[in-house]
C-alpha beads as a LAMMPS data file, in Angstrom:
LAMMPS data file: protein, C-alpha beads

306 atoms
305 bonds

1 atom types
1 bond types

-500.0 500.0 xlo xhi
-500.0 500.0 ylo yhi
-500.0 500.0 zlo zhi

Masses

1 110.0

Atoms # bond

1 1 1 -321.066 -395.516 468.180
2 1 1 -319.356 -396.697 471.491
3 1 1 -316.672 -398.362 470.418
4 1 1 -314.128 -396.355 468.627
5 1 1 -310.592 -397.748 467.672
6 1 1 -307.248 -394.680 467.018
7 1 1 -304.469 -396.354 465.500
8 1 1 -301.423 -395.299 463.586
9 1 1 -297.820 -395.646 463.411
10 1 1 -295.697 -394.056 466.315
11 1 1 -295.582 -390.449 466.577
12 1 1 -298.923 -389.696 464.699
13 1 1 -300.628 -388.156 467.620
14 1 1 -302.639 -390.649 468.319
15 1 1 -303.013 -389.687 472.379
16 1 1 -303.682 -385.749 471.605
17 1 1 -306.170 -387.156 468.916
18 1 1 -307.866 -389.205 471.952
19 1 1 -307.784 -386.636 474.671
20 1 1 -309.264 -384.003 472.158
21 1 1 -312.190 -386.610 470.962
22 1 1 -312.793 -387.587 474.672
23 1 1 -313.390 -383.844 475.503
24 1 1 -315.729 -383.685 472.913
25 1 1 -317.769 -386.311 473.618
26 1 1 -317.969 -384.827 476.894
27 1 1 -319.374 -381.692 475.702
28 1 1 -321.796 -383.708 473.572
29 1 1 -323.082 -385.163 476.911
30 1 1 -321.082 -388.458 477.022
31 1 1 -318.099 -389.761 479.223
32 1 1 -315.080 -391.469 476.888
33 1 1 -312.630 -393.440 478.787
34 1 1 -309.395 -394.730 477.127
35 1 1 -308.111 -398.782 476.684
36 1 1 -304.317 -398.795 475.435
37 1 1 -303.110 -400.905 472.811
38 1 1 -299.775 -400.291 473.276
39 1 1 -297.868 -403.112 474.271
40 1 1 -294.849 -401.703 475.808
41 1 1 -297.154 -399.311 477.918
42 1 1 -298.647 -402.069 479.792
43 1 1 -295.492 -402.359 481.379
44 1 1 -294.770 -400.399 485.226
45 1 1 -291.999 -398.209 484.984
46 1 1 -291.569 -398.039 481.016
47 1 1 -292.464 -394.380 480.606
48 1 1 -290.451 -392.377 478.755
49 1 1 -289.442 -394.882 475.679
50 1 1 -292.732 -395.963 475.267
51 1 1 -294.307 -392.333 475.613
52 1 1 -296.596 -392.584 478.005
53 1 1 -298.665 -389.918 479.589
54 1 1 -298.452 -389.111 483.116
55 1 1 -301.531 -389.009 485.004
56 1 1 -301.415 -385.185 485.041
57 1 1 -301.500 -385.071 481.140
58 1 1 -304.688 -387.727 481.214
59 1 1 -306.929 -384.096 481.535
60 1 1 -309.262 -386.155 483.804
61 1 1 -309.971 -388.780 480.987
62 1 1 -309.881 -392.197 482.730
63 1 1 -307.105 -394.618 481.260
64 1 1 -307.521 -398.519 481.491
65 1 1 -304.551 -400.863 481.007
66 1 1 -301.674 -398.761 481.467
67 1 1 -298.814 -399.952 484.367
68 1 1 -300.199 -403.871 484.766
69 1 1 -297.219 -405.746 483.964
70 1 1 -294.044 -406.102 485.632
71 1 1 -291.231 -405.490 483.434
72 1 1 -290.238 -410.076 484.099
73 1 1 -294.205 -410.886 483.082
74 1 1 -294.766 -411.545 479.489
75 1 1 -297.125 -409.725 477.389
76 1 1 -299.265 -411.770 475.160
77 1 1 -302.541 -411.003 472.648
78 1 1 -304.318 -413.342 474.146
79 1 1 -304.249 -411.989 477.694
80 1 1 -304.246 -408.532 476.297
81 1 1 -307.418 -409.538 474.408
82 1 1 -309.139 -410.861 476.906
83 1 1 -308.664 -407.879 479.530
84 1 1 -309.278 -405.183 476.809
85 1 1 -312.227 -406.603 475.978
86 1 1 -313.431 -406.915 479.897
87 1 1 -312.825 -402.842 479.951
88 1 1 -314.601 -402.104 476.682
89 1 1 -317.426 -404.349 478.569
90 1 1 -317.144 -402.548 481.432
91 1 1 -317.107 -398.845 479.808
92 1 1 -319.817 -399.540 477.753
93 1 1 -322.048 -400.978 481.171
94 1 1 -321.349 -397.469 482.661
95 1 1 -323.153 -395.941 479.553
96 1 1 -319.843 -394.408 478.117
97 1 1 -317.928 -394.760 475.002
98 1 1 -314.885 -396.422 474.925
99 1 1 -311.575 -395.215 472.690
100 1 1 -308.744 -397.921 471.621
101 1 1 -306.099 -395.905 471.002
102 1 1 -302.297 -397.388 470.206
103 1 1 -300.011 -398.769 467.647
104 1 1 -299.960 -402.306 468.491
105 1 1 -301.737 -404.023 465.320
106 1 1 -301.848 -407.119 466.525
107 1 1 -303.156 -405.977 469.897
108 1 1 -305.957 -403.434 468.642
109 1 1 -306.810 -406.194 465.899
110 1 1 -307.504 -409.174 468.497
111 1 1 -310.289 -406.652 470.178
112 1 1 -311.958 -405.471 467.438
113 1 1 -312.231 -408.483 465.351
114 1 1 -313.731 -411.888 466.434
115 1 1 -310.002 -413.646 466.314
116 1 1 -309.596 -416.685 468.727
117 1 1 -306.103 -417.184 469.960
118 1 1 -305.004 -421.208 469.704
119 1 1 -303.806 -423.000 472.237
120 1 1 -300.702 -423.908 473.311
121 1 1 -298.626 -426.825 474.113
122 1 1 -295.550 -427.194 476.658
123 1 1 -293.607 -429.794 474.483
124 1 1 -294.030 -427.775 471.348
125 1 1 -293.220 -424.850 472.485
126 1 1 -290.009 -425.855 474.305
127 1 1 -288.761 -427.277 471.124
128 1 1 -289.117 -424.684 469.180
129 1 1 -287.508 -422.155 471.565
130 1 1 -284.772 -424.608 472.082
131 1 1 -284.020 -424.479 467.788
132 1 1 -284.367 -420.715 468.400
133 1 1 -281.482 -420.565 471.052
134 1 1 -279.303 -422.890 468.900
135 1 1 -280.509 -421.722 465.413
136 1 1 -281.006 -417.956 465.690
137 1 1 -284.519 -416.378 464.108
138 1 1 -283.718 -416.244 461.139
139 1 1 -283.102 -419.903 460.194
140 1 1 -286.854 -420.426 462.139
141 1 1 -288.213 -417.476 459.989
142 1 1 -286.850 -418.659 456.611
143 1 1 -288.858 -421.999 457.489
144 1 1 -291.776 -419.929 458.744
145 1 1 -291.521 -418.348 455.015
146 1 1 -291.248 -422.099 453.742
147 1 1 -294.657 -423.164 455.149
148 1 1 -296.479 -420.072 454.893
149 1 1 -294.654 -416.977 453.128
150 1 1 -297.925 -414.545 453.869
151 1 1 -297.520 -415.484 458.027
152 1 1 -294.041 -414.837 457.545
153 1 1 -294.607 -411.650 455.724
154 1 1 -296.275 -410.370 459.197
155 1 1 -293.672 -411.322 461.481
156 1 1 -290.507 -409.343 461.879
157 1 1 -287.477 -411.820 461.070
158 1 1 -285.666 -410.542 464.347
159 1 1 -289.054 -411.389 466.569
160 1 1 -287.543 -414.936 468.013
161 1 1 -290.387 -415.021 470.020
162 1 1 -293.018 -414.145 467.136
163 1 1 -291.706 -416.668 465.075
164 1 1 -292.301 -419.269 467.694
165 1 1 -295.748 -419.230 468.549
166 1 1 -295.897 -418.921 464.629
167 1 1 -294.423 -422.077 464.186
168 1 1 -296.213 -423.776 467.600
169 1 1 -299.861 -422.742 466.070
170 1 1 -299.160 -424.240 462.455
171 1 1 -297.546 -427.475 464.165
172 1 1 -300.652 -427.270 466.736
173 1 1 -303.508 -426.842 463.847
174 1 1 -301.435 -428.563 460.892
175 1 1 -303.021 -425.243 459.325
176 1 1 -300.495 -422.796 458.217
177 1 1 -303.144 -419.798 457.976
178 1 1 -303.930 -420.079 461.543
179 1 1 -301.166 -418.172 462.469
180 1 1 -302.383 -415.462 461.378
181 1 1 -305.653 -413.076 461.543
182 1 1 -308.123 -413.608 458.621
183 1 1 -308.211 -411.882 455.138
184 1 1 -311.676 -410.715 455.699
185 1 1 -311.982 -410.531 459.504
186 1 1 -315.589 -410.854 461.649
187 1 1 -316.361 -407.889 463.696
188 1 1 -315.913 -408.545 467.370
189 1 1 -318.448 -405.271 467.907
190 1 1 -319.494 -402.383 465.865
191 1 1 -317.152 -400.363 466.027
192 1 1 -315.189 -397.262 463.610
193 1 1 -311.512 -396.757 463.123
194 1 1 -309.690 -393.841 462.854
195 1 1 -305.937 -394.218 460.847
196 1 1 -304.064 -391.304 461.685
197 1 1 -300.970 -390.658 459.388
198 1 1 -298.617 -388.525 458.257
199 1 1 -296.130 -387.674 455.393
200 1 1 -293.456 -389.956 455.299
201 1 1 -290.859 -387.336 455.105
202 1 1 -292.289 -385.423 458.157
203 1 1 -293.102 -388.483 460.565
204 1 1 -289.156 -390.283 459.759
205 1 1 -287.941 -386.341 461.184
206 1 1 -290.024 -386.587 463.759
207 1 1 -289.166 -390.119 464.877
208 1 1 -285.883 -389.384 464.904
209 1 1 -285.945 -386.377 467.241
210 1 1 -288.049 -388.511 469.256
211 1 1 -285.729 -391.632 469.764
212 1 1 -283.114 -389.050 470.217
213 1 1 -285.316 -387.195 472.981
214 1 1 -285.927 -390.212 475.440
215 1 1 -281.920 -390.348 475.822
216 1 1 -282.560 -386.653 476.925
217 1 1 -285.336 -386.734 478.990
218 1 1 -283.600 -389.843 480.764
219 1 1 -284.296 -393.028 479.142
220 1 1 -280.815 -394.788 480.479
221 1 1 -281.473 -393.403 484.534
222 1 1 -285.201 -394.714 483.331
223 1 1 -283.385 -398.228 482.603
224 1 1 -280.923 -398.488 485.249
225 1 1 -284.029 -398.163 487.483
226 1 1 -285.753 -401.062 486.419
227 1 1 -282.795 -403.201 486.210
228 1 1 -282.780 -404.385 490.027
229 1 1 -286.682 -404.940 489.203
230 1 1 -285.751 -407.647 486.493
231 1 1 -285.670 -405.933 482.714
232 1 1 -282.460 -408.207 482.355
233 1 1 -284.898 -411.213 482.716
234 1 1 -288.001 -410.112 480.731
235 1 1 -289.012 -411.917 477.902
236 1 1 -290.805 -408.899 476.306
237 1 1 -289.941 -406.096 477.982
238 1 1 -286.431 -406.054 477.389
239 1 1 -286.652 -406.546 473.946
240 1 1 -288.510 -402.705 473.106
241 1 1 -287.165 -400.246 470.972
242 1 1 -285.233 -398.024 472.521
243 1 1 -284.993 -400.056 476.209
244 1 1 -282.619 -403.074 474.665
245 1 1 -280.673 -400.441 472.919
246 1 1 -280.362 -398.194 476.349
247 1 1 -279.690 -401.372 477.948
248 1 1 -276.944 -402.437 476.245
249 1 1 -275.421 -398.460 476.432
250 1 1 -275.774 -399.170 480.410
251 1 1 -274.070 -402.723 480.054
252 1 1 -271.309 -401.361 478.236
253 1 1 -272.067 -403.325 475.299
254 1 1 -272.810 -400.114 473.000
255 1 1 -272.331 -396.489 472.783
256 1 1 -274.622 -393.830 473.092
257 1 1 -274.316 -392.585 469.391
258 1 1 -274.957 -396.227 468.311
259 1 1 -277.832 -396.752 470.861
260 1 1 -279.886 -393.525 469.660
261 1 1 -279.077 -394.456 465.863
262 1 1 -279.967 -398.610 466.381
263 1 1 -283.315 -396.769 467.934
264 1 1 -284.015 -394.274 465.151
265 1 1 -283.304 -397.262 462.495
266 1 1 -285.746 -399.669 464.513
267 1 1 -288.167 -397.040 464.813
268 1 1 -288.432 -396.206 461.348
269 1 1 -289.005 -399.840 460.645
270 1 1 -291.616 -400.577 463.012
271 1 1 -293.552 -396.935 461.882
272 1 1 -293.645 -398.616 458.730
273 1 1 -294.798 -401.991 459.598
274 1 1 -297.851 -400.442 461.710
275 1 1 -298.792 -398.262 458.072
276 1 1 -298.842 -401.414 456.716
277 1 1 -301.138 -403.411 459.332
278 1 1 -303.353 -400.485 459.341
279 1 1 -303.877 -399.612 455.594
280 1 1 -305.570 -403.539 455.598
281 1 1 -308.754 -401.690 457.680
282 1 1 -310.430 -401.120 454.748
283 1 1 -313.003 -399.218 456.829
284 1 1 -310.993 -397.308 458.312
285 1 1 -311.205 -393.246 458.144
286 1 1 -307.445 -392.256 457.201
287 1 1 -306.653 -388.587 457.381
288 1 1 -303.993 -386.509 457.612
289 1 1 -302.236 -386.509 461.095
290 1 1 -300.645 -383.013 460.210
291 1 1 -303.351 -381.770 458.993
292 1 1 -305.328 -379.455 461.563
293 1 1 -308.921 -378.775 459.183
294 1 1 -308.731 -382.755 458.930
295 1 1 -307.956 -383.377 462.740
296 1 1 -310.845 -380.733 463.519
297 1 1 -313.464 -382.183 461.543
298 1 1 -313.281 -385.839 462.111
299 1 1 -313.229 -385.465 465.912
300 1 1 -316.749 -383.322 465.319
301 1 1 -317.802 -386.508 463.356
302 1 1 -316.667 -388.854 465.992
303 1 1 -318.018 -386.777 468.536
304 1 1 -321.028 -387.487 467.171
305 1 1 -321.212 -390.852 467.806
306 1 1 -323.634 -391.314 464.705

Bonds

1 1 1 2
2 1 2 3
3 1 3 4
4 1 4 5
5 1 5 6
6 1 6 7
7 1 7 8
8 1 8 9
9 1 9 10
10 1 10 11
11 1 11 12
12 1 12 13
13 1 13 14
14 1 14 15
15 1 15 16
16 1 16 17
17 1 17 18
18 1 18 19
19 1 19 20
20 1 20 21
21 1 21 22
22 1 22 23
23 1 23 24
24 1 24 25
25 1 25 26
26 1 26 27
27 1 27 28
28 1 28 29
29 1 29 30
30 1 30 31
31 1 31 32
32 1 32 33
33 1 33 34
34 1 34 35
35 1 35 36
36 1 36 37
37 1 37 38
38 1 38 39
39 1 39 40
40 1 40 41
41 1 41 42
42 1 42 43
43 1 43 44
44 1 44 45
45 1 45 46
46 1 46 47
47 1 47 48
48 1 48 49
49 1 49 50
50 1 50 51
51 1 51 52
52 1 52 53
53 1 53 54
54 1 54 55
55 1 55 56
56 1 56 57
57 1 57 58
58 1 58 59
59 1 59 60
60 1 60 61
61 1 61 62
62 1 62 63
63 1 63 64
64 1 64 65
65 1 65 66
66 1 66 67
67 1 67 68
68 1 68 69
69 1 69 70
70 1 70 71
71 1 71 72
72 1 72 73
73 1 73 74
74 1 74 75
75 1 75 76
76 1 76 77
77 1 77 78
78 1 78 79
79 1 79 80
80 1 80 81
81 1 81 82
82 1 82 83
83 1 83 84
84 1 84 85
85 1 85 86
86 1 86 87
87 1 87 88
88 1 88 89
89 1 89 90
90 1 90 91
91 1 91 92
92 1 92 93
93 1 93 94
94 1 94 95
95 1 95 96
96 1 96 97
97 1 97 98
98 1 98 99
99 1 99 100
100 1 100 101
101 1 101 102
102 1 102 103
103 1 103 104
104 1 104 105
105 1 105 106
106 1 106 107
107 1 107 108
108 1 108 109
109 1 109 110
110 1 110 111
111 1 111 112
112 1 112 113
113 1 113 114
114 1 114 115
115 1 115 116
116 1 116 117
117 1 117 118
118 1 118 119
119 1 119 120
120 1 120 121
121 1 121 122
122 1 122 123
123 1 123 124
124 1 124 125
125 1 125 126
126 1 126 127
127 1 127 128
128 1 128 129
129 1 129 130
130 1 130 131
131 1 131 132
132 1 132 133
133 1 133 134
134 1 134 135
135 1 135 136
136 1 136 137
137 1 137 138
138 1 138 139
139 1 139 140
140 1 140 141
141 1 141 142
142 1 142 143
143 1 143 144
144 1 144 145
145 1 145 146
146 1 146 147
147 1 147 148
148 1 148 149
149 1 149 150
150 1 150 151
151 1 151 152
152 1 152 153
153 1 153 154
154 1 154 155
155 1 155 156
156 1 156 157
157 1 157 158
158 1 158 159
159 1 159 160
160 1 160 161
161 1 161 162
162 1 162 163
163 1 163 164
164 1 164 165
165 1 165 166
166 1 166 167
167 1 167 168
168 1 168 169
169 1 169 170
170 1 170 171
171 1 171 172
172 1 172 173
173 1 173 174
174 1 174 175
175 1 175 176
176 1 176 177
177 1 177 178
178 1 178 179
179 1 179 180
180 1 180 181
181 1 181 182
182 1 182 183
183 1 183 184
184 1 184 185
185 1 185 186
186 1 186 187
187 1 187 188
188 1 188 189
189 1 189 190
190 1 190 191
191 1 191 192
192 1 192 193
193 1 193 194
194 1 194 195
195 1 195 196
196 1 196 197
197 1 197 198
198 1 198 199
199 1 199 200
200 1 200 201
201 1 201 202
202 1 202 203
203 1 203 204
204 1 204 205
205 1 205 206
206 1 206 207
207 1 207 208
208 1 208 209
209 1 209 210
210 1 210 211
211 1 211 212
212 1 212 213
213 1 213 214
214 1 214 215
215 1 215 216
216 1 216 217
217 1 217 218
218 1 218 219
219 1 219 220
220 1 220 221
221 1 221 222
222 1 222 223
223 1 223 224
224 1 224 225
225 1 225 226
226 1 226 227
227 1 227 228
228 1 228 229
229 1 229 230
230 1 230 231
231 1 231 232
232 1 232 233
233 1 233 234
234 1 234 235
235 1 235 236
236 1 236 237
237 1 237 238
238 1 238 239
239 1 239 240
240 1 240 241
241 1 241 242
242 1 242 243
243 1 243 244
244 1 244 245
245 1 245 246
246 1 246 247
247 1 247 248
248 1 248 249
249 1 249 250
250 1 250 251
251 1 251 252
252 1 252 253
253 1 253 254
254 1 254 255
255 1 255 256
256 1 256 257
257 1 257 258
258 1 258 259
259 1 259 260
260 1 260 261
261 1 261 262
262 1 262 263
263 1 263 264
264 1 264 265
265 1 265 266
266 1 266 267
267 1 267 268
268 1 268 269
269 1 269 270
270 1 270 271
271 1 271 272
272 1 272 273
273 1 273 274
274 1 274 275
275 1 275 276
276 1 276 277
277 1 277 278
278 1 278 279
279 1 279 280
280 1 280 281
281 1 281 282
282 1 282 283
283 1 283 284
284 1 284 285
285 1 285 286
286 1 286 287
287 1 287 288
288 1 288 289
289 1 289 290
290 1 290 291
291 1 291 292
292 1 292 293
293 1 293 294
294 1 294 295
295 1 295 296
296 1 296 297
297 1 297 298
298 1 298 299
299 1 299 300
300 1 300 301
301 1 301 302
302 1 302 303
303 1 303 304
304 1 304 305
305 1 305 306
């Protein structure tokens, strides 16, 4: 197998899990490189919210997409599709194996599955974002529930921007299940998935000392240093857990004790979101994130590459 995809909600391990399986293809004889599906982390300069390692925790394991974006560019699946896919080409042309590894469903579903992103259109799209401005997302989601209550189901109610290329697709296609991936999706590749998770109980502690952590290690110095380079002005990038809530501490708009808890709060809800993107991969291999027999026997099965 050369294509293998590590997913899971935030703060299963899903990095470690990589490292450990890339060193162990290496001992089998093979070189792994790494493709992040992270969204956030495609971003220069958004480290610590968005945990990212430094090159000196990579252990020699070659990253791809990681620091591409400026935080004023907009991330999208489509370009993120396109250039994850052009690195899995690439890996696999060297004769290695490539690893997928993040918590962006969306993201990590566009490259493994044979989705194609519509088009857009100027007109359409300017309307729409002009009714967001004056309406607020959650008039635009309640009709995005109207027309097609599944697509809506997907999309967080607070994602303005989510909820417009929702709308734009199903006004594009007159077809409301284009918005969204299929039930039974094509595979773009062969490829496996492994679903890392963990106890509920255990992973909402250990989100919470992690939102709590980035104020710590310096997530607000972290955010006053990419203000002059234009988070104010990006679309995506200042809209991340954790950076719009340290932004706002540094604008004076919020407190640090509500800044940490908005982030714990929005964490928890996205961790559970990205259980429930994943648990649809009905082939996926789930195990136990906390579990070290589990973690130890699945990377010799991965390793593998049977």
């Amino acid at each position: 197998m050369t294509l293998i995809a590590i997913v899971g909600a935030t703060g299963t391990g899903k990095s470690a899990f990589a490292l450990d399986l890339a060193e162990a293809i290496a001992r089998a004889g093979r070189v792994a490189e790494i493709v992040n599906a992270d969204a956030m982390q495609l971003y220069r300069g958004m480290d610590i919210g968005t945990a990212k390692l430094a090159p000196t925790a990579r252990r020699g394991v070659p990253h791809h997409l990681l620091d591409v974006l400026d935080v004023t560019e907009e991330a999208s699946a489509a370009a993120y599709q396109r250039d994850a896919r052009a690195a899995i080409d690439g890996i696999l042309a060297r004769g290695g194996v490539a690893l997928l590894v993040g918590g962006s469903g969306l993201y990590v579903s566009s490259v493994i599955h044979d989705f194609r992103f519509p088009g857009t259109d100027a007109a359409i799209r300017s309307r729409l974002e002009a009714e967001l401005a004056d309406l607020g997302p959650g008039l635009l989601h309640a009709r995005l529930r109207s027309i097609d209550a599944d697509t809506a189901a997907s999309v967080d109610a607070r994602n303005g921007r989510r909820i417009v290329r929702a709308l734009e697709v199903i006004e594009l296609t007159g077809e409301p299940k284009a918005a969204r991936l299929p039930d039974e999706p094509v595979p773009w590749r062969e490829h496996r998935v492994v679903h890392l998770r963990s106890e509920r109980a255990r992973l909402v502690e250990r989100l919470d000392a992690r939102a709590a952590g980035m104020w710590e290690a310096g997530l607000v110095d972290e955010v006053r240093s990419l203000v002059p380079l234009g988070l104010e002005r990006g679309v995506t990038a200042r809209k991340a857990i954790g950076y719009a809530q340290a932004l706002a501490e540094v604008q004076g708009r919020m407190p640090r004790h509500d800044a940490v808890a908005e982030t714990q709060q929005l964490t928890r809800t996205y961790a559970r979101r990205q259980v429930g993107w994943f648990g649809r991969y009905r082939t996926a291999t789930t195990i136990d994130a906390d579990d070290a027999a589990a973690r130890g026997a699945e990377l010799a099965r991965q390793a593998a590459l049977d």
